[in-house]
N, C-alpha and C positions, 0 to 999 in steps of 0.2 A: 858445319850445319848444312845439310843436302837443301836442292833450290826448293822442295814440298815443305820446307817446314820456314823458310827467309819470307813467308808472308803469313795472314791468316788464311784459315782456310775459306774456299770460297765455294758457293752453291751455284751450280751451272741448270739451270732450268733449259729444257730444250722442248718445246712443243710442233705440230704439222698436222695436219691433215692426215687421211690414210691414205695412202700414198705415195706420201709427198717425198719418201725415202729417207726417215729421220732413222730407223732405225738400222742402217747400211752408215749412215753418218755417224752418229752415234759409237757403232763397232770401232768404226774407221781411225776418231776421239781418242777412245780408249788405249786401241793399239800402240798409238803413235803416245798419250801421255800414261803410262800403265798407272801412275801415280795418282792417279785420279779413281776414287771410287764410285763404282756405280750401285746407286741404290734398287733393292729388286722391290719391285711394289706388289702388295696385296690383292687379288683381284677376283670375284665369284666366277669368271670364265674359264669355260670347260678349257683344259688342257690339248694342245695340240700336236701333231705330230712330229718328233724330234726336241719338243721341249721338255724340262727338268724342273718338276718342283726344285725351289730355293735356287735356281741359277734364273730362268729367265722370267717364274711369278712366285709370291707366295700363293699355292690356290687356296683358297679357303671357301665355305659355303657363305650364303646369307647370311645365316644368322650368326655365324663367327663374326662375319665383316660388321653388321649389327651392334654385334654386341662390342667391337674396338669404337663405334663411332660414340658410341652411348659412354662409355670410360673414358672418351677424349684422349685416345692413343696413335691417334694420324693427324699430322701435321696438316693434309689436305686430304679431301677426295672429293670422288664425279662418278656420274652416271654416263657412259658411253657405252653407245648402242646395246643399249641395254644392260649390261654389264656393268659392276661397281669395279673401282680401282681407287688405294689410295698407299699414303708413304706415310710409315713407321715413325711417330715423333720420336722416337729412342734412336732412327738411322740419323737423324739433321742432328741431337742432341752430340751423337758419337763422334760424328765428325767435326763438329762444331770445338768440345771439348779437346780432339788432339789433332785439330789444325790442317786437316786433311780436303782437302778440292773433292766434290762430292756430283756428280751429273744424275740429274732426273730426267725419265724423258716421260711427259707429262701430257696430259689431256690441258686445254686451255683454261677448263675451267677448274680444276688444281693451281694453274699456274697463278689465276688472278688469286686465290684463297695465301698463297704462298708470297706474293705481291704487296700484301697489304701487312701481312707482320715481318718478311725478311727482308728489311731495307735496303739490304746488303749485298742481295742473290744477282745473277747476270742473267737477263731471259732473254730465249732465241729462240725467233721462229722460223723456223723451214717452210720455205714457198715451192708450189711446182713453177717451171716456167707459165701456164697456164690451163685452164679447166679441160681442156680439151687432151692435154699431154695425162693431165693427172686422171683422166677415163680411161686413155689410153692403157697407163702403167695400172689399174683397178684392173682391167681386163687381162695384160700380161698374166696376172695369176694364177687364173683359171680354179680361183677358190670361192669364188661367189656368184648366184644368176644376176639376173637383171636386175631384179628388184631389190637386191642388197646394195648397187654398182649406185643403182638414184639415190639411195637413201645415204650413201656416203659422199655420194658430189652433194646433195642438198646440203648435210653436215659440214662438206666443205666451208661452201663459203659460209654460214654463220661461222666456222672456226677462223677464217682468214681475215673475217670482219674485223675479230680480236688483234688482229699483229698490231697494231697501231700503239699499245699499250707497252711490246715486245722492245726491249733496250737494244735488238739488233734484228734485221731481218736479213735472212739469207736464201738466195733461189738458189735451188736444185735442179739447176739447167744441164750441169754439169758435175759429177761426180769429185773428180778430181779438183776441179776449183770450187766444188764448195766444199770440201776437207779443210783446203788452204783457208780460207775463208776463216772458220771454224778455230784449228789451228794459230790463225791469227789474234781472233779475238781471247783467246783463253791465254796467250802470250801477253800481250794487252793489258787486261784486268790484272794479270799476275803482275806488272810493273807497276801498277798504279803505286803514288805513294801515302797512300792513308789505309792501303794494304801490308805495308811494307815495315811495321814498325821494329819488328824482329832484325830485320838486315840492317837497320839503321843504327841499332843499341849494338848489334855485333862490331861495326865498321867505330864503332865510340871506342868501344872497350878495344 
């Protein structure tokens, strides 16, 4: 029996701010557990340059996304900055049924919707070291004016309000130690034992 399948499968919610470098983290996750799926979310945002329908959004219009909310075919979604995004109840269903570790990297207000029916799921949220680092790293990009830069530090903190609810918080002071970090806890959770009932009837028999 390979170590992805000596537990259940478990849902890694990961939410942050823009900025905050969740999705460098995230990458970083993956890399290091390939075993771990990552779920691509649905979103009406324009596509950007160097992304891939079905690897890094599903893009769909309005009334695509519309007409999935109305069918009751997403587990969760949210309205950020303007933009709809949400997660495929048939991706949680698939992984859920063949036991597979599944990472979302989610808007906050996804994560509370996913909070209140997956008892089960691990949330984590990505902090910058502080408002002033996380304008900073906005500005690095050199992909938005001024007026895009306020309107995602205002979003900030109503989003950082939320970590409080988050079953882990982790600062992105440092790249490298918040991998470990990261790393850590998905090791963790994997050991828990009311995860574990698979390795347990193995080690019987």
């Amino acid at each position: 029996m390979s170590k992805q399948n000596q537990h259940e499968g478990i849902l890694f919610v990961v939410s942050a701010p823009s900025g905050a470098g969740k999705t460098s983290l995230c990458r970083e996750l993956i890399d290091t557990f390939p075993e771990i799926g990552q779920s691509v979310s649905f979103t009406t945002r324009s596509m950007r340059a160097g992304e891939q329908d079905g690897v890094d959004y599903h893009f769909v219009d309005h009334s695509c996304f519309e007409r999935m909310i109305k069918d009751n075919q997403l587990a969760e979604w949210a309205q950020v900055h303007g933009n709809l995004y949400g997660t495929a109840l048939t991706t949680l269903e698939q992984a859920a049924d063949q036991g597979i570790d599944l990472l979302l990297d989610i808007d906050y207000q996804g994560a509370a919707q996913l909070k209140k029916n997956c008892k089960h799921g691990v949330f984590i949220f990505i902090l910058p070291p502080d408002l002033s680092e996380l304008e900073r790293r906005l500005r690095s990009r050199d992909t938005d004016n001024d007026e895009v830069i306020r309107r995602r530090l205002e979003a900030a903190q109503e989003e950082i309000a939320q970590a409080v609810w988050y079953d882990y918080l982790v600062v992105n002071d440092d790249l490298t130690s918040a991998v470990d970090k990261i790393k850590s806890i998905v090791i963790a959770e994997r050991c828990r034992s009311e995860r574990s009932g698979k390795l347990l009837q193995q080690i019987v028999k």
